[in-house]
C-alpha positions in Angstrom: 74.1 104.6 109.3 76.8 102.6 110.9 75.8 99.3 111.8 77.3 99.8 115.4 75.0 103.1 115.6 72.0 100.8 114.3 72.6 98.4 116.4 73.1 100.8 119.5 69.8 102.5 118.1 67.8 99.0 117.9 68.7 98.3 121.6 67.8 101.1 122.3 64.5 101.1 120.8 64.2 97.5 122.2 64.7 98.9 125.6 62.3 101.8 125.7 59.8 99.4 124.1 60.1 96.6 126.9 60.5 99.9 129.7 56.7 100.8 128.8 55.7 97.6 128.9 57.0 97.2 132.6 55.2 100.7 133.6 52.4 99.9 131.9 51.7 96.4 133.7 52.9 98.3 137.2 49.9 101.0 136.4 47.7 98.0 135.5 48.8 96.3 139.0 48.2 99.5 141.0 44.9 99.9 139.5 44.0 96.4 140.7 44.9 97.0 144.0 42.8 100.1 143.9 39.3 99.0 142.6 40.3 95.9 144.9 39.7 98.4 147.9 36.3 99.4 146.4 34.3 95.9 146.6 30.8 98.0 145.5 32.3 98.6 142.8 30.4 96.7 138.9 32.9 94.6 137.3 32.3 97.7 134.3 32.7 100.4 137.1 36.1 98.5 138.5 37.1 98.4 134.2 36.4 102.4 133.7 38.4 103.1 137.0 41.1 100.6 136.0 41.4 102.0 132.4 41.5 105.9 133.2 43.8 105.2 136.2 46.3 103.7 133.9 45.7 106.3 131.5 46.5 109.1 134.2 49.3 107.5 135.0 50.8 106.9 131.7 49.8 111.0 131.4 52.1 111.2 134.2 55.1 109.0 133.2 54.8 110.9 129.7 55.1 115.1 131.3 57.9 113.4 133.5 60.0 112.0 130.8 59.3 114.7 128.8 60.6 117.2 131.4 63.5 115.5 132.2 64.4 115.0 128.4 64.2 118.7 128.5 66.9 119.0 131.2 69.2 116.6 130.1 69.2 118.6 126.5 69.6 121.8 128.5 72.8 120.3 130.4 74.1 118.5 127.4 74.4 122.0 126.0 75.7 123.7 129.2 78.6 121.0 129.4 78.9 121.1 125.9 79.9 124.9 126.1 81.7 124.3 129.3 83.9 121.9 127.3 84.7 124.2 124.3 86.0 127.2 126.6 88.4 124.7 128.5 89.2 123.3 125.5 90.0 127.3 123.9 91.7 127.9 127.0 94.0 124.5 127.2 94.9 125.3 123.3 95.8 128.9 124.3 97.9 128.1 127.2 99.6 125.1 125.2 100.3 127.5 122.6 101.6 130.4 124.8 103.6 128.0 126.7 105.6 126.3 123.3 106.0 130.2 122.6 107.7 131.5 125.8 110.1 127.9 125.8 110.8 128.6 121.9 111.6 132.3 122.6 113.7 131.5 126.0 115.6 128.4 123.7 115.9 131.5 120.9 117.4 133.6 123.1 119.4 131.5 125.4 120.8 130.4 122.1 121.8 134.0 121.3 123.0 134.8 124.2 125.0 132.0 125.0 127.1 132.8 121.3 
């Protein structure tokens, strides 16, 4: 690999790593505020609810990611064949149009003798 491309690919990784962190202390923040609205709650009880609600969520973060992953592959592919048939068609046109201005120079030139 290039170092550019492992360097782009360690910032990345550095980024997704420090992302999950941030989600996963906002899941652990929203789970406090929850059990905090349960006071008859054991400190083991508030821990169990704390620990599956951050679970759940991460669950959640995980499907959404997933899916949208999923889409942006889908679209990559979409505008990756859009871009190939404007492509095919700007070579054709290019190529049609040197065509029809070499033929008119061709016969311009033969007429013109």
């Amino acid at each position: 690999m290039k170092p550019d491309k492992e360097s782009a690919r360690g910032l990345a990784q550095v980024e997704g790593y420090l992302l999950l962190n941030a989600e996963v202390e906002e899941a652990r923040r929203h789970a406090r505020r929850f059990t905090e609205a349960l006071p008859w709650l054991t400190t083991a009880q508030r821990a169990d609810v704390e620990r599956v609600y951050v679970a759940d969520r991460m669950e959640v973060c995980r499907e959404t990611l997933t899916r949208i992953a999923g889409r942006a592959m889908e679209l990559r592919g979409e505008y990756t064949a859009r871009y190939d048939q404007l492509r095919a068609r700007c070579v054709a046109v290019s190529v049609l149009a040197a065509g029809v201005l070499g033929g008119t120079c061709a016969a311009l030139t033969l007429i013109s003798r």
